[in-house]
C-alpha positions in Angstrom: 0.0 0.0 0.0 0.9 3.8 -1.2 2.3 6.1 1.6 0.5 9.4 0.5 1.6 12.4 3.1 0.6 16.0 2.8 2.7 19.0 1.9 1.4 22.4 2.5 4.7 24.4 1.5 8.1 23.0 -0.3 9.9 22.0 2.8 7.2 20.5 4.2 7.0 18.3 0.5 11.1 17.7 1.4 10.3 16.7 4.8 7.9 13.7 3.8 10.0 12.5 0.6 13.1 12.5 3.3 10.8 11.0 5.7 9.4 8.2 3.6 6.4 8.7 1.9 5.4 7.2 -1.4 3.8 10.0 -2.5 3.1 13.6 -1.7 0.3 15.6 -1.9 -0.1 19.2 -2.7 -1.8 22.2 -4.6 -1.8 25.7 -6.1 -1.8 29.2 -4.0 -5.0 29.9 -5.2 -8.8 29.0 -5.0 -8.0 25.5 -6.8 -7.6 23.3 -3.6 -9.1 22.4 -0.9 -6.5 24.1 1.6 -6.2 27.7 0.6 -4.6 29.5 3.5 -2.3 32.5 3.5 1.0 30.9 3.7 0.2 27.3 2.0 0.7 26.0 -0.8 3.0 26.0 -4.3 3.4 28.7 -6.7 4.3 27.7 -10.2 8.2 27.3 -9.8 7.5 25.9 -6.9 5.5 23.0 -7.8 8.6 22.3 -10.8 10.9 22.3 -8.7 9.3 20.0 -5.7 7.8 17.4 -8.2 11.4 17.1 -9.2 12.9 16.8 -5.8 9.9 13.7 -5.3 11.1 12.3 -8.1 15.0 11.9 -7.5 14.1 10.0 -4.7 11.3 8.0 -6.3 8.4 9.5 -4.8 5.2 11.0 -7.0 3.3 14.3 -6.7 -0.3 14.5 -6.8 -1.4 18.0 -7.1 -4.7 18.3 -5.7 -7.6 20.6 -7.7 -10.1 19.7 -5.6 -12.5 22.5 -4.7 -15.8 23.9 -7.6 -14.9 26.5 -10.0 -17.4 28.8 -10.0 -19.5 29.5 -13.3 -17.9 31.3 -15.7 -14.8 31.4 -13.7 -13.3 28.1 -14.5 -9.9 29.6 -16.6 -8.4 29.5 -13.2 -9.0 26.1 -12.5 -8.3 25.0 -16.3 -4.3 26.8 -15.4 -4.2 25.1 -12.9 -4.9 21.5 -14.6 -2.5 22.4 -17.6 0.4 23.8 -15.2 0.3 20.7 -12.8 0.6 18.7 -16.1 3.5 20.4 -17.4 5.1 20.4 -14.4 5.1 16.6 -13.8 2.3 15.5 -11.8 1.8 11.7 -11.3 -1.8 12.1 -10.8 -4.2 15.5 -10.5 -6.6 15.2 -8.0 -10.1 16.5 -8.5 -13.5 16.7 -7.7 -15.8 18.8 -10.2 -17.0 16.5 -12.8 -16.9 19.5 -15.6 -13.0 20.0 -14.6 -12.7 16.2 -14.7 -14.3 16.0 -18.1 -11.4 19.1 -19.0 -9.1 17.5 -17.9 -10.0 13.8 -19.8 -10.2 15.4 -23.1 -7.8 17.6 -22.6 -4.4 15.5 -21.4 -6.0 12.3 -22.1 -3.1 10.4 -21.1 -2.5 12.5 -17.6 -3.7 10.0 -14.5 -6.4 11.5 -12.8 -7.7 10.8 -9.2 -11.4 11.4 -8.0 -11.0 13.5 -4.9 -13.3 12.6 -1.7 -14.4 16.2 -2.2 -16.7 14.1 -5.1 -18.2 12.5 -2.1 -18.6 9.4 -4.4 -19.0 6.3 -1.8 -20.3 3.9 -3.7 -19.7 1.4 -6.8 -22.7 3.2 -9.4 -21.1 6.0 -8.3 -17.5 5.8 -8.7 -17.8 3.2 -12.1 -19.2 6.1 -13.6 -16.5 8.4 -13.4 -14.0 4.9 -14.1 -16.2 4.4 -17.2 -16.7 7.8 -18.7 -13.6 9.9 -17.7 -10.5 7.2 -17.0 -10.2 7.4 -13.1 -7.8 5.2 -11.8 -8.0 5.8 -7.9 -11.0 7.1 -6.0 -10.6 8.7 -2.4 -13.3 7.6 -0.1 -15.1 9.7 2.0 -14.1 8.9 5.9 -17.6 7.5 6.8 -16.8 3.9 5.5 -16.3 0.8 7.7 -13.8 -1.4 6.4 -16.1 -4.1 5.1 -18.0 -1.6 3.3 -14.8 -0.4 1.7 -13.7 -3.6 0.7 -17.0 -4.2 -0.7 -16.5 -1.2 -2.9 -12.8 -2.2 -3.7 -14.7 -5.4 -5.4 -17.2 -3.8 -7.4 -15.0 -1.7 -8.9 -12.5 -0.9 -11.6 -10.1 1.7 -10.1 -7.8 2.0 -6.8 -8.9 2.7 -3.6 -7.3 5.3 -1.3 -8.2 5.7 2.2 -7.9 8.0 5.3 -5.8 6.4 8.1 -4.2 10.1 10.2 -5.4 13.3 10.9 -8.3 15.5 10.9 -11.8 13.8 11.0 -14.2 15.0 8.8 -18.0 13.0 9.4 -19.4 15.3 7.3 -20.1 14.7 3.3 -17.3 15.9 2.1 -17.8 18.8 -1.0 -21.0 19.3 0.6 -20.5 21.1 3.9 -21.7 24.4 4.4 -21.1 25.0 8.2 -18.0 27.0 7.6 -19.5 29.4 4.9 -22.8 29.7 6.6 -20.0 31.3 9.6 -17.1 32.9 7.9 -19.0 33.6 4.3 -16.0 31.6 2.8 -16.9 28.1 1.4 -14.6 24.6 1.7 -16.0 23.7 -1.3 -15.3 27.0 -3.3 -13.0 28.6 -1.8 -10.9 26.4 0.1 -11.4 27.3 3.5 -12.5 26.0 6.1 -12.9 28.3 9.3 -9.7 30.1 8.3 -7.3 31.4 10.6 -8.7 35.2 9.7 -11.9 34.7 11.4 -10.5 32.8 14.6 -10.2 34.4 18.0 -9.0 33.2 21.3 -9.4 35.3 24.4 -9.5 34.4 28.4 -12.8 34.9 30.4 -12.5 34.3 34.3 -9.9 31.7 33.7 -11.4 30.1 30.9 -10.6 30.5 27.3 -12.6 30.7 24.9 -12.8 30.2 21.4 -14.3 31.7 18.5 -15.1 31.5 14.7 -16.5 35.0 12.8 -19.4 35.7 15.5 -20.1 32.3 16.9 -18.5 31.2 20.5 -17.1 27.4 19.7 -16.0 26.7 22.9 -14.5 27.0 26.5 -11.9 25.4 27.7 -10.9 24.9 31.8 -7.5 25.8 32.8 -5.3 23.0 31.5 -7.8 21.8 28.9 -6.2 20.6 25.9 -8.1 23.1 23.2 -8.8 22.0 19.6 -8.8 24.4 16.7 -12.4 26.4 16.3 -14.3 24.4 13.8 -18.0 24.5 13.8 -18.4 20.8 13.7 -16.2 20.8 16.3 -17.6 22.6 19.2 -19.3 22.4 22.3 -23.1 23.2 21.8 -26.3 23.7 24.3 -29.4 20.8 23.8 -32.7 20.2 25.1 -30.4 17.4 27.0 -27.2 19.6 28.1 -23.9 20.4 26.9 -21.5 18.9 24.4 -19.8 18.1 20.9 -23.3 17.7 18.9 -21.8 16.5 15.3 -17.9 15.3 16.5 -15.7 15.3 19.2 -12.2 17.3 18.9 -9.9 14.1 18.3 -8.2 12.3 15.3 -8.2 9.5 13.2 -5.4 7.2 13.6 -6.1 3.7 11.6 -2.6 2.5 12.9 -4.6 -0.9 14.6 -5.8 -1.6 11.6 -3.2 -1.9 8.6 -3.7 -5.7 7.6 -7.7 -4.8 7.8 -7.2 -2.6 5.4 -4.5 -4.2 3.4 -7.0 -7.5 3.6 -10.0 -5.4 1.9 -7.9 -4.4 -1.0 -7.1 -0.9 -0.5 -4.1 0.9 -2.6 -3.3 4.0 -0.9 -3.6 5.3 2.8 -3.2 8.9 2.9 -1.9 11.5 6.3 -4.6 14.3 6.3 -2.7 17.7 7.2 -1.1 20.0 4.7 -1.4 23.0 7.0 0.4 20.9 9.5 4.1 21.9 10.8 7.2 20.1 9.2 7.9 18.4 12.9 4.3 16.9 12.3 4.6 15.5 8.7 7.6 14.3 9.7 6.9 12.5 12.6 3.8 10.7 11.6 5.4 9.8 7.8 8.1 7.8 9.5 6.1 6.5 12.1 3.3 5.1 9.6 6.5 3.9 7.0 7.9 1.8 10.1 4.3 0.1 10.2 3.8 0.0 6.9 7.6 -1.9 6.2 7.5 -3.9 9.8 3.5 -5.4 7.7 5.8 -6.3 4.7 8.1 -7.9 6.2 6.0 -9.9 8.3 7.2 -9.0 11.5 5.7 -6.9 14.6 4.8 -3.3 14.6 6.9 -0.8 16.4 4.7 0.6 19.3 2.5 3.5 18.6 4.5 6.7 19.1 1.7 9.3 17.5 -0.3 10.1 20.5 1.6 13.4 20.8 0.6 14.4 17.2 -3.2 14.0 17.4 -6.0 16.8 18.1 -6.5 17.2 21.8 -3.7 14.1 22.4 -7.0 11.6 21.9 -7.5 9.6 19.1 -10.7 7.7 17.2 -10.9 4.8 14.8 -14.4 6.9 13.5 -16.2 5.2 11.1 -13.9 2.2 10.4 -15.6 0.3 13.5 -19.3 2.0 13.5 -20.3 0.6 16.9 -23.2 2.9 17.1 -24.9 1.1 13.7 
């Protein structure tokens, strides 16, 4: 199985080729992808010159346009599928199916990966991009169990690339609208979600609390370990008391379950984080490429040494072991 690892800026793209991975991903500074924060992401020279770099060490790029142009706006998004093509790219990541269809006809001989922004989860679903447009791996959405993935893996006619670290998303990916309803800037459209711009942290009596644009997310006690303000995220008022409503403020680690997923046929397993720190990528590349080569060989994994790196130092499994269905 594929080692795909995030990289938000050029050294963090060094850090997880030096690290390990099989594969980085990454996208434009612009409305393209899915993480457009100041700071992030390639510019055109950029991209060149780190798709090289991947490549002296045998490691592929996957540039990642994964976010909805807007009508009669998509010239941006058509640069951005012609640029990541002349630079290199081993695949192009996307989720509109009109930039997909571009994209086909366009460099019919480019790979091209179905982002989970497509929110495609299941085998009608998926065969129909595989059948009309040439995808060859499809990124699930992180509301799967494992049998239900390797049920799809069956059915279809492409690779299968899963979530195994980082943030945990239970919401329909390309289809949330908590963020915009907030901040007025869309995931889907714009690339943000809850962006740095509209966050605010501030102490009350001891406790501090956090905000997103004008909404209070949540309040932490002295000592609290305190998660970044996402809507989905926070602590909300009920009928039946206080408390994380959609999802608690903790992160997917699939660690436990490597030969599960290597048993249902999965291709890839990809490290969610490309606004994440370079101590980050590196830490959890190498510590998922020990598993990952200890599996190969047969032998016993290396004990778990991400705790640190997880949201709120507490981890989930999610949807891979739906005890609640």
């Amino acid at each position: 199985m594929e080692l795909i690892c995030p990289a938000g800026t050029p050294a963090a793209l060094r850090t997880a080729v030096d690290a390990g991975a099989d594969a980085v991903y990454c996208g434009f500074a612009d409305a393209t992808n899915a993480r457009n924060f100041p700071g992030l992401n390639f510019n055109r020279r950029e991209m060149s010159e780190g798709i090289a770099y991947a490549h002296r060490s045998r490691a592929k790029v996957l540039v990642a346009i994964n976010t909805f142009p807007a009508a009669g706006a998509q010239e941006l998004w058509y640069s951005a599928v012609d640029d990541a093509v002349a630079a290199g790219a081993d695949a192009l990541i996307i989720a509109d199916v009109g930039l997909i269809d571009h994209a086909a006809r366009t460099h019919p001989r480019q790979r091209l990966h179905l982002s989970v922004q497509a929110a495609a989860s299941n085998p009608d679903a998926i065969g129909f991009y595989v059948r009309r447009f040439g995808i060859k791996r499809v990124v699930l959405p992180r509301v799967l169990t494992v049998s239900e993935i390797a049920a799809i893996t069956r059915a279809i006619e492409c690779e299968t690339e899963v979530f195994i670290f980082g943030g945990l998303c239970v919401m329909a990916e390309g289809r949330c609208s908590l963020s915009s309803h907030v901040t007025g800037q869309s995931p889907n459209m714009n690339g943000v979600c809850s962006p740095a711009s509209h966050v605010v942290y501030r102490e009350e009596a001891g406790t501090l609390v956090s905000r997103l644009g004008d909404f209070t997310i949540n309040r932490f006690a002295k000592g609290e370990p305190a998660a970044y303000p996402t809507l989905c995220k926070g602590r909300f008022k009920t009928s039946l008391g206080s408390g994380y409503l959609f999802e608690d403020p903790v992160s997917l680690d699939a660690a436990a379950i490597l030969p599960s997923l290597r048993a249902a046929g999965v291709a890839a397993l990809k490290i969610e984080g490309r606004q994440r720190s370079r101590a980050y990528i590196e830490g959890v590349v190498r510590g998922f490429r020990e598993q990952l080569d200890a599996l190969e060989a047969g032998e016993k994994p290396p004990a778990d040494r991400l705790a640190a790196l997880t949201e709120g130092q507490n981890s989930t499994l999610g949807a891979y072991r739906k005890n609640w269905r």
